[in-house]
N, C-alpha and C positions, 0 to 999 in steps of 0.2 A: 504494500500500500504506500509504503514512504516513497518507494522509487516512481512508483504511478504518480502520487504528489508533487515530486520535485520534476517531471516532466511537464505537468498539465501547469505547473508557474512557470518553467521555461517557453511554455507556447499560449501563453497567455496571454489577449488581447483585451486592451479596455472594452468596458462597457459602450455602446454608441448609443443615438441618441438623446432623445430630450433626459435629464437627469430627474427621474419620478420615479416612485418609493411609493407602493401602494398593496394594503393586504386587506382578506375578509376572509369571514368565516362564515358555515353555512349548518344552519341544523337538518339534517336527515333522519327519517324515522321509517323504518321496514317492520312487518311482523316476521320476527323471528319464524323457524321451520325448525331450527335445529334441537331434538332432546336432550341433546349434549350439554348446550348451552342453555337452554332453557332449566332443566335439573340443574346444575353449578349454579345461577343466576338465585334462583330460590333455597337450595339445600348444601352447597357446594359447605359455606361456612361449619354450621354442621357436621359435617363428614368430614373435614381439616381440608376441603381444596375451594377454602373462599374466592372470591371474583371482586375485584377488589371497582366495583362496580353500584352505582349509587341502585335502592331499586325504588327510587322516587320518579313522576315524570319530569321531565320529558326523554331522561335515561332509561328509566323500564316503568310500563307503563300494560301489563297482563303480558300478552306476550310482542309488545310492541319496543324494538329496541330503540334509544335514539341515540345517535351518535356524531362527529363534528369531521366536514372537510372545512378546507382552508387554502385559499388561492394567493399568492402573493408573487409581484413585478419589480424586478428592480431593473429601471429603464426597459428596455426589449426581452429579459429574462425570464422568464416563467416557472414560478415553482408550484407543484400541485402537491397538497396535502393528502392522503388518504387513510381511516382508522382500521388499517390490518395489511396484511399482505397481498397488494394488488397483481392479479393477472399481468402480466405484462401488456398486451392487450390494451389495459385501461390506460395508462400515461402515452402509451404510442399511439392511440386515438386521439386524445387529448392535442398534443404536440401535431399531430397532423392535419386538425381543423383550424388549429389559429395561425392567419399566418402573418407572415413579417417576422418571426422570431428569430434573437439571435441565439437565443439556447433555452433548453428544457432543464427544469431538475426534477427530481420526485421523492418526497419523502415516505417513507410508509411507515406502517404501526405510530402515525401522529397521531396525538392528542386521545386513542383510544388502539384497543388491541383485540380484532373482533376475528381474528383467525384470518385464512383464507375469502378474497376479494374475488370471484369468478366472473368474468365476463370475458365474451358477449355471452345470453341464454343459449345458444345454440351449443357453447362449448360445455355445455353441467354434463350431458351424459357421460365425459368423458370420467370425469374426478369422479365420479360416482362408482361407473364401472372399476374404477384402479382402487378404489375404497374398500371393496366387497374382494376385489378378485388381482390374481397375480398381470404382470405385466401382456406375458400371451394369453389372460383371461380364460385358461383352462384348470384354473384351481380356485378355489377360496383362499384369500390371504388377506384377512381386515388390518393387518399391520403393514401392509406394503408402502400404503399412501396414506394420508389423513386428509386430506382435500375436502372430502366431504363430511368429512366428522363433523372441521372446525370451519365452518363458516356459518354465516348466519341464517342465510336465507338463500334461494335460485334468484334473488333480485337485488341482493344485496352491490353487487357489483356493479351490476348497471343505474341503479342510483347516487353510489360514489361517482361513477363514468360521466352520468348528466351534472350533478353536481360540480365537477370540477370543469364541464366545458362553461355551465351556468358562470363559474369562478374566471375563466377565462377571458368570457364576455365580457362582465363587469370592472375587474380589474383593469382587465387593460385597453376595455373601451373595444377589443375588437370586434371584426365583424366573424362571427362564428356565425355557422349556418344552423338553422335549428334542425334538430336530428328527431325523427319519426319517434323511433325507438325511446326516447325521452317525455312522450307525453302521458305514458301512464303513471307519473310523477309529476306531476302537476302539483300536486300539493305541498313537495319537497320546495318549488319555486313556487309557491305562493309566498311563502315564509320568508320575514326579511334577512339580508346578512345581517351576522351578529344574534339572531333568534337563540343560539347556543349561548351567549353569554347576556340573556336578556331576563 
């Protein structure tokens, strides 16, 4: 990592640019699917594998989880927040709608740690299958992968996904095109930035 470090300072170029410094945050709320998480979120303390997880709303709310992305611009730079371990998928969607950029970053497991992030819907069959079954799918092996275990929900992903183009938009004023797939989430953008810290 150090040698990676001291390469990416040596080819490192200013910022370009009007010089603007602009962040928000955005509250999402899915119903959980997961027993996993559902069981820990309710019983986990109990059994010594608390969740260190408010169960007040707008963070649990029956089996409704809510949880925080967070978009922030430094000049042409893009940083997208996400609460678990994003699909790849989602920031490289992200990054490929807004354009003008001079660079992407992505954090993950910010501000919440909701397990695996899957998106698009089209891709769950797959983590599901490798949950239950060996890699050539001719055995059972539920220790292979955890994909499905830990995640929250089959929509979870893709309301992180909208939420952070939502973040893109606003943040950096740009023109993102609105995406089909993001209006069953409507409610996610009803909500203002900042609703998480409100």
């Amino acid at each position: 990592m150090v040698d990676r470090a001291a390469d990416a300072v040596k080819a490192a170029k200013p910022v370009a640019g009007p010089a603007r410094v602009d962040a928000a945050s955005y509250l999402v709320e899915d119903a959980a699917a997961s027993p996993v998480l559902l069981g820990l979120l309710y019983a986990g303390s109990p059994l010594g594998a608390p969740l260190n997880r408010a169960l007040t709303p707008p963070w649990t709310t029956g089996n409704v989880v809510g949880t925080v992305t967070a978009t922030a611009r430094i000049g042409r730079l893009l940083l997208s927040a996400g609460p678990g371990e994003m699909y790849p998928r989602i920031p490289l969607d992200v990054a490929a709608r807004v354009p003008h950029l001079q660079g992407t970053m992505t954090a993950g497991l910010a501000n919440d740690q909701l397990g695996y992030l899957i998106a698009p819907y089209t891709a769950y069959p797959e983590p599901i299958r490798r949950t239950f079954f060996n890699q050539r799918g001719d055995q059972v092996s539920p220790i292979d992968n955890d994909n499905y275990a830990f995640n929250v929900s089959p929509t979870m992903g893709e309301r992180v996904r909208c939420s952070l183009l939502r973040g893109a938009r606003e943040v950096l004023g740009a023109d993102v095109a609105a995406d089909p797939a993001c209006a069953p989430f409507a409610t996610d953008a009803a909500l203002p930035a900042g609703a998480d810290v409100s």
